[in-house]
N, C-alpha and C positions, 0 to 999 in steps of 0.2 A: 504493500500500500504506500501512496505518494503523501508526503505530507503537504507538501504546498506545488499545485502547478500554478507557473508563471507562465504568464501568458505574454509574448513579446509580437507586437506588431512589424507592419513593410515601414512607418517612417519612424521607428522604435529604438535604431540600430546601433545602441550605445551603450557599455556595458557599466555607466552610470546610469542609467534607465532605473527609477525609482522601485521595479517589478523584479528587479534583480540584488536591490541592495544587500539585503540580510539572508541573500539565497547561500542554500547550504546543500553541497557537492552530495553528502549519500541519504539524505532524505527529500532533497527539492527535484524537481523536472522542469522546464523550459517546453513549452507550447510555440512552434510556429509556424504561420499555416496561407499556402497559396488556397484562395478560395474561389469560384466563379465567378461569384458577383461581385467582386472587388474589382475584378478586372472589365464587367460588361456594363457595371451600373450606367458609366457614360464610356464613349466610343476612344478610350486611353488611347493615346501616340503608343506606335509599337517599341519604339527607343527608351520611353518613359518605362512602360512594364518591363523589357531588358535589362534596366536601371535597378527598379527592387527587386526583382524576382534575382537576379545577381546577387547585389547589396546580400538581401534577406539570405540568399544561399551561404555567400563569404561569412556574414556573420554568424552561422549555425556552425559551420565547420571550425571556423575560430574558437568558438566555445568550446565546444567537442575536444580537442587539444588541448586546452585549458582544464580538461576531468570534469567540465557540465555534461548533465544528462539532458538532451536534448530529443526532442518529439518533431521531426518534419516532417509537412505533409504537401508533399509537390502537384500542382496544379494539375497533373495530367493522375493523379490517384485519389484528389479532393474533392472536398465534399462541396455542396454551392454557397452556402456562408460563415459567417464563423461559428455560429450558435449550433449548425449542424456538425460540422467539423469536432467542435468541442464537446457535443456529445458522446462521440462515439470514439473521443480522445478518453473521458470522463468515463465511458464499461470498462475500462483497459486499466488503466492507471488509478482509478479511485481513491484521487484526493479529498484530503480532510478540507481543504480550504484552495482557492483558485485566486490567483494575484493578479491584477492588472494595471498597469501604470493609466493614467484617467486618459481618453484618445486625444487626438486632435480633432475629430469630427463631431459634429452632432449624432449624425444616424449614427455612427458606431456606438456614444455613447447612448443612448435608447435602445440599443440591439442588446449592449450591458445590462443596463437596469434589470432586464428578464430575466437574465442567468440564474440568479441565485429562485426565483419560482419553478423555475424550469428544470434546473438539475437538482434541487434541494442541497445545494452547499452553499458554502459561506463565501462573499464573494468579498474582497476587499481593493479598494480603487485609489491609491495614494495617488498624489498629486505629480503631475511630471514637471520638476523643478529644474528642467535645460532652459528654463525662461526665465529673464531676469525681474520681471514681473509674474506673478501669482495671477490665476484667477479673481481669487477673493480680495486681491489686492486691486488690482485696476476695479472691481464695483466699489471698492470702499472709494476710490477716486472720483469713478466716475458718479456715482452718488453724491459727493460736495459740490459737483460743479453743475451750471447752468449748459453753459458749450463745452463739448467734450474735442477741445484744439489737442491737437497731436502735439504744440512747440509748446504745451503749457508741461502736458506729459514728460517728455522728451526732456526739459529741462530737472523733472522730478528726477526722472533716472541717471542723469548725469549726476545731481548731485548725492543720490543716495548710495550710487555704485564707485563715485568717488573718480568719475572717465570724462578727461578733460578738462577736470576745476589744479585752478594751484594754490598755490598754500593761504590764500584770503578765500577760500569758500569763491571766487569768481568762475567763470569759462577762461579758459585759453586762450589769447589770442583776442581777448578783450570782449568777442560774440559770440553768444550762444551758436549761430546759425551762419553758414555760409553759404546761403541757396545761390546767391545772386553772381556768387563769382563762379560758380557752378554750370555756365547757359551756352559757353563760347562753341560754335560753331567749328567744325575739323577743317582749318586753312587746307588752300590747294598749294601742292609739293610737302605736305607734310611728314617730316620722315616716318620710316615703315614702322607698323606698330608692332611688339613682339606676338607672336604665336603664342594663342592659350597652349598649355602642356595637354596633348591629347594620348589619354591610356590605350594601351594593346589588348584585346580583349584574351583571357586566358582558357583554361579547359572549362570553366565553370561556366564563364561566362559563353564560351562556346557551345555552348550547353542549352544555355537557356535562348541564345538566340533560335537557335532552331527546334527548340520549346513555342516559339510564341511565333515562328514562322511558320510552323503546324497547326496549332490554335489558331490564332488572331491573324490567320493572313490581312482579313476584312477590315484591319482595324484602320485606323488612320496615321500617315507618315509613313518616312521611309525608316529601313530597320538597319539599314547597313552604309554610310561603315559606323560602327559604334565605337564613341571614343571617350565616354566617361569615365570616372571612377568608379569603382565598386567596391573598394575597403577603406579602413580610416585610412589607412597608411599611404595610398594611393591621394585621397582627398587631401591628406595634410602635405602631399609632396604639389597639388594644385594651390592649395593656400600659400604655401613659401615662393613661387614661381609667380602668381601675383603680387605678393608684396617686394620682390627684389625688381619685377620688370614692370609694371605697369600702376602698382598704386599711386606712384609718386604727378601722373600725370592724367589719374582717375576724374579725378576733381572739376577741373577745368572743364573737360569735355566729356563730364557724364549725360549732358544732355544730347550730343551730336549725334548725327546718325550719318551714314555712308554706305554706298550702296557696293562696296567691294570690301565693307570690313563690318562684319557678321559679331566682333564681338567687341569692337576699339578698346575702350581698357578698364572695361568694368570686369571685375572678379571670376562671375561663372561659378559662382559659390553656392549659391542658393539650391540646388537642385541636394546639394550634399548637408544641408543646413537641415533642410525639413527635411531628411528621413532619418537624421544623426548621425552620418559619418563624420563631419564635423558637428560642433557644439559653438554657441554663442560666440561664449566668453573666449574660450581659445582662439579665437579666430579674432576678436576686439583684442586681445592681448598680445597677439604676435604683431598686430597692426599697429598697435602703439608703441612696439619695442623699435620700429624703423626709425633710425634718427634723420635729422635734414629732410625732415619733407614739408610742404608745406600747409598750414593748418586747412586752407580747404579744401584739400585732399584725404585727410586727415577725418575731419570733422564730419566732411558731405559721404565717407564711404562708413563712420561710427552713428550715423544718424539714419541709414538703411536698415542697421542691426539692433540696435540700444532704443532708437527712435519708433521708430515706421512699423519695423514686425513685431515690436512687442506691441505699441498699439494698436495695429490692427489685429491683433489673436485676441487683446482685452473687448473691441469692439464686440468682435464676432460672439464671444461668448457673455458679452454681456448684452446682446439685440436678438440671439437667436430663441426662439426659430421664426418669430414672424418678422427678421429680418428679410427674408428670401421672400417673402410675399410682397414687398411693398413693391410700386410700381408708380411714381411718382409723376411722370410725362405720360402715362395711361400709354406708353407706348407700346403698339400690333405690330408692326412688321416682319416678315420674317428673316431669318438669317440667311443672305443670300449665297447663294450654291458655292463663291467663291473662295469665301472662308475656307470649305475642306478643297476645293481645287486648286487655288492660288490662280487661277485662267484670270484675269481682271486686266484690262488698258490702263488701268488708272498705276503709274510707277511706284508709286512710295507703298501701294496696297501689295502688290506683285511681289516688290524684293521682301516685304515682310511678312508676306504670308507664305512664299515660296521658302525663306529664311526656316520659319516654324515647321513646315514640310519634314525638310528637310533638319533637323538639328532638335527639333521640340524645344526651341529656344530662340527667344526675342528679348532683349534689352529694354528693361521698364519706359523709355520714351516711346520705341516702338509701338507696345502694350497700350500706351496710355493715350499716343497723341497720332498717331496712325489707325492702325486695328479700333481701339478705342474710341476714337476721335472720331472714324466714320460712323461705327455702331450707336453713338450717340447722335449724331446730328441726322442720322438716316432714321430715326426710329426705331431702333430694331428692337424687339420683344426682349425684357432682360433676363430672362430666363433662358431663351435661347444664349443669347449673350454667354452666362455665367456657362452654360452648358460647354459652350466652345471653347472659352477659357481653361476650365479645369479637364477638358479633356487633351487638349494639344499642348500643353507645356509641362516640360519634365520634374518641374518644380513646382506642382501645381497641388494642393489639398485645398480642401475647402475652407481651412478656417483662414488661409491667406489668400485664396481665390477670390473667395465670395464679396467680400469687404472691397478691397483694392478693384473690384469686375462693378458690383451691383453699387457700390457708393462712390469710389474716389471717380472713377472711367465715366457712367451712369448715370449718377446721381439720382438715383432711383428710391432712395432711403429719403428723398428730398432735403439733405442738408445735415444728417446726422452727422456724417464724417468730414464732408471736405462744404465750404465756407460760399462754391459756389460753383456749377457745371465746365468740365473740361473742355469747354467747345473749341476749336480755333477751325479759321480758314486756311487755305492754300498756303497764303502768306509767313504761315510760322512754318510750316512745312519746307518752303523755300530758303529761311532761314536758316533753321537748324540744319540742314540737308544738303546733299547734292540729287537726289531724287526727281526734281523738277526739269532736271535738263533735257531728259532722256523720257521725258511721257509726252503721250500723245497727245496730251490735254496742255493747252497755254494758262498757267497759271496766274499769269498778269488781267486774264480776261475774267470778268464777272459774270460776265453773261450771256447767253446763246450758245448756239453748237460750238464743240470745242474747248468751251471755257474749264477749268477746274473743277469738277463736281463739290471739291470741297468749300468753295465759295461760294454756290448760290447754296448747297446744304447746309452753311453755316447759319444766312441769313435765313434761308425757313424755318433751322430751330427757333431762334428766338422772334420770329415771327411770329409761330405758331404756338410758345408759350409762354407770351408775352405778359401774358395776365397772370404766371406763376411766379414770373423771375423780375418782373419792371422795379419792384422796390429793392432788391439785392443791391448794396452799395458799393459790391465788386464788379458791379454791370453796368454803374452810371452812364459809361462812355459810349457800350454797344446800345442802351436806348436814347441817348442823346440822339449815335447817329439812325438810327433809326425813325425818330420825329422829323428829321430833316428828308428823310425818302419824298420822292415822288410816289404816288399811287400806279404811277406805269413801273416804275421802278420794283414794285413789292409784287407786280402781279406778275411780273418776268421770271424774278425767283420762284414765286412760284409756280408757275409753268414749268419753266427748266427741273424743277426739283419733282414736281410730279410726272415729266412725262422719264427723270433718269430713273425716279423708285420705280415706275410700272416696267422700265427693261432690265433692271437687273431682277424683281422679282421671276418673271417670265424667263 
């Protein structure tokens, strides 16, 4: 008889995982388990499942070495979810008690809650403390406050975690926040950016590619060549390869995009963040050990990790579950075809959705002000939205999906998280980018055939929701210019805007 099965999840993979803490070699077991519907609930990238079903494998056999008893249950002998799975782990082994670190998801945790009626044991669900905020800690916050601002948060965690204050209790560098030096666009002749370190796939992982090339032919993306990581060791040899080659010049140009460098110099961390082959703090800590860099490089890559993901995981778990309901712009539309084919005229939509195809991976500007940017001014249904999201990025769970897709991109929670809708036109697109030179579309024109879809789509959002967003004092300027329109002028956009949704619908 087992005393305690633990129960370790796909984004779990860390042998500080709180399900593992006080586990003990000849009475404890280790649970881990490929299941059906983890993998089909939404239409997963095939790279992304390669990803954990790897991960998940490398850290089984790591244990296993290490004298854990360990229970795998590989997807082509598994059951279809966990709850079944774990029953027929539960005839076998018959534990007194079953361990689980608390999920990242919601429906997982509801799939929990049953357990302990369902198999009559005792089920216990410590807290997964790889966050440097708690649960019960961001409600105690977000409870005192009227606006829940991420730079009000953001500033708490710098100071309690003691990351970036000097010896007066201040910020670094005299500001809290370096967004603004953060926007510069990639000059032309800019020398060559280094290559992310790309892994070799090994037997394991050989393995499982042609596991989910059996399975999942149908799935979405391409499967080959695969070049992630799949162990800590692996992941922590891409963290140090970031911060000697590219952190230093992260900063500047976290916002640019370029349509022949797929990843310019942001990290590529995140995929290995949410499923725990790296950890927070380790990764905040090697990045402060680099000397001579400068702070908003510094600051704008410690304000992704300390900042941005711990508040968005506090949102998620402190809005769900009728977070995912709200629908703020009442927006139908549907998601059109091109998101899973990448086939689109339009340039900056192409490289980035062909980019995700291909790599299940797009750089948060891309996410937010391309993909995102259209899906918002095009109306597109947010569910669909969110559904696209967490299906095609490798770094994708829902408690960092949902938030960042249906609130920050969307604004679909109507205002809970971000202060005012991501809309832009062509214009910024232009900016940021070299994407405009090479589309078929003249981005300089506003209106008629040819023009930018992103331009007159901009002005039909807030055309069309004008009576939700006219007092927003982040908006003064888009409805200033907008009182100034002509009436031939509004009825152009939307022309233009209704007759480009009826052809990409169709």
């Amino acid at each position: 008889m087992t005393e305690n099965l633990c129960v370790v999840f796909g984004d779990q993979l860390s042998q500080n995982i709180t399900s593992l803490r006080n586990f003990r070699k000849k009475q404890d077991k280790i649970l881990m388990m490929e299941v059906v519907n983890e993998t089909t609930y939404v239409n997963h990238h095939k790279k992304k499942l390669v990803l954990i079903f790897s991960a998940m494998r490398h850290f089984s056999e790591n244990l296993k070495k290490q004298g854990y008893s360990v229970i795998y249950s590989k997807i082509n002998n598994s059951s279809n979810t966990f709850t079944e799975e774990l029953i027929k782990q539960c005839k076998v082994t018959k534990p007194k008690k079953i361990i689980v670190t608390h999920p990242g998801e919601y429906r997982v945790l509801q799939e929990i809650k049953k357990w302990e009626k369902i198999l009559k044991i005792p089920i216990s669900v410590p807290d997964d403390d790889r966050f440097f905020c708690s649960i019960d800690e961001f409600e105690k916050w977000a409870d005192s406050k009227k606006e829940l601002k991420m730079e009000t948060f953001y500033q708490m965690m710098r100071k309690k975690h003691h990351v970036l204050i000097d010896e007066n209790g201040k910020p670094k560098g005299g500001k809290w926040n370096y967004d603004v030096k953060n926007r510069k666009r990639l000059p032309k002749n800019h020398p060559k950016i280094p290559n992310i370190l790309e892994h070799k796939p090994d037997k394991i992982t050989n393995q499982v590619i042609t596991d989910v090339k059996k399975k999942f032919s149908k799935h979405f993306g391409k499967l080959e060549p695969f070049w992630f990581a799949t162990t800590h060791e692996d992941a922590v040899k891409s963290l140090n390869e970031f911060v000697k080659n590219r952190l230093e010049t992260f900063g500047p140009y976290e916002d640019a995009m370029a349509q022949n460098e797929k990843f310019l110099y942001h990290s590529v961390l995140s995929m290995y963040l949410n499923i725990g082959l790296l950890e927070p703090k380790q990764v905040i800590d090697k990045v402060l050990q680099k000397k001579n860099i400068s702070i908003e490089s510094i600051e704008g890559f410690v304000r992704q990790i300390l900042g941005w993901r711990e508040y968005i995981r506090g949102i998620y778990w402190h809005t769900m579950p009728k977070y995912s309901e709200t629908n703020y712009f009442n927006a139908k539309n549907n998601l059109p075809k091109f998101y899973w084919t990448g086939k689109t005229e339009m340039n900056c939509m192409k490289n980035c959705l062909n980019q995700t195809i291909d790599d299940a991976y797009a750089h948060h500007i891309q996410r937010l002000m391309i993909t995102g940017n259209f899906s918002l001014i095009a109306g597109i249904e947010p569910k669909q939205v969110c559904e696209w999201y967490l299906s095609v990025y490798a770094d994708a769970f829902e408690w960092v999906e949902l938030p960042n897709t249906h609130g920050m991109t969307l604004y679909a929670d109507g205002g809970i998280l971000g202060t005012k809708p991501y809309a832009a036109s062509g214009n910024y697109i232009n900016k940021m980018s070299d994407y405009c030179k090479d589309c078929k579309y003249d981005v300089k024109k506003k209106e008629g055939d040819n023009s930018c879809p992103f331009n007159y789509l901009y002005w039909n959002f807030f055309l069309t929701n004008e009576k939700k967003l006219e007092k927003n004092p982040r908006l003064w300027t888009v409805f200033s210019n907008i009182k100034k329109m002509s009436q031939e002028r509004k009825k152009a956009i939307k022309n233009d805007s209704k007759k480009f949704l009826s052809q990409i619908s169709n």
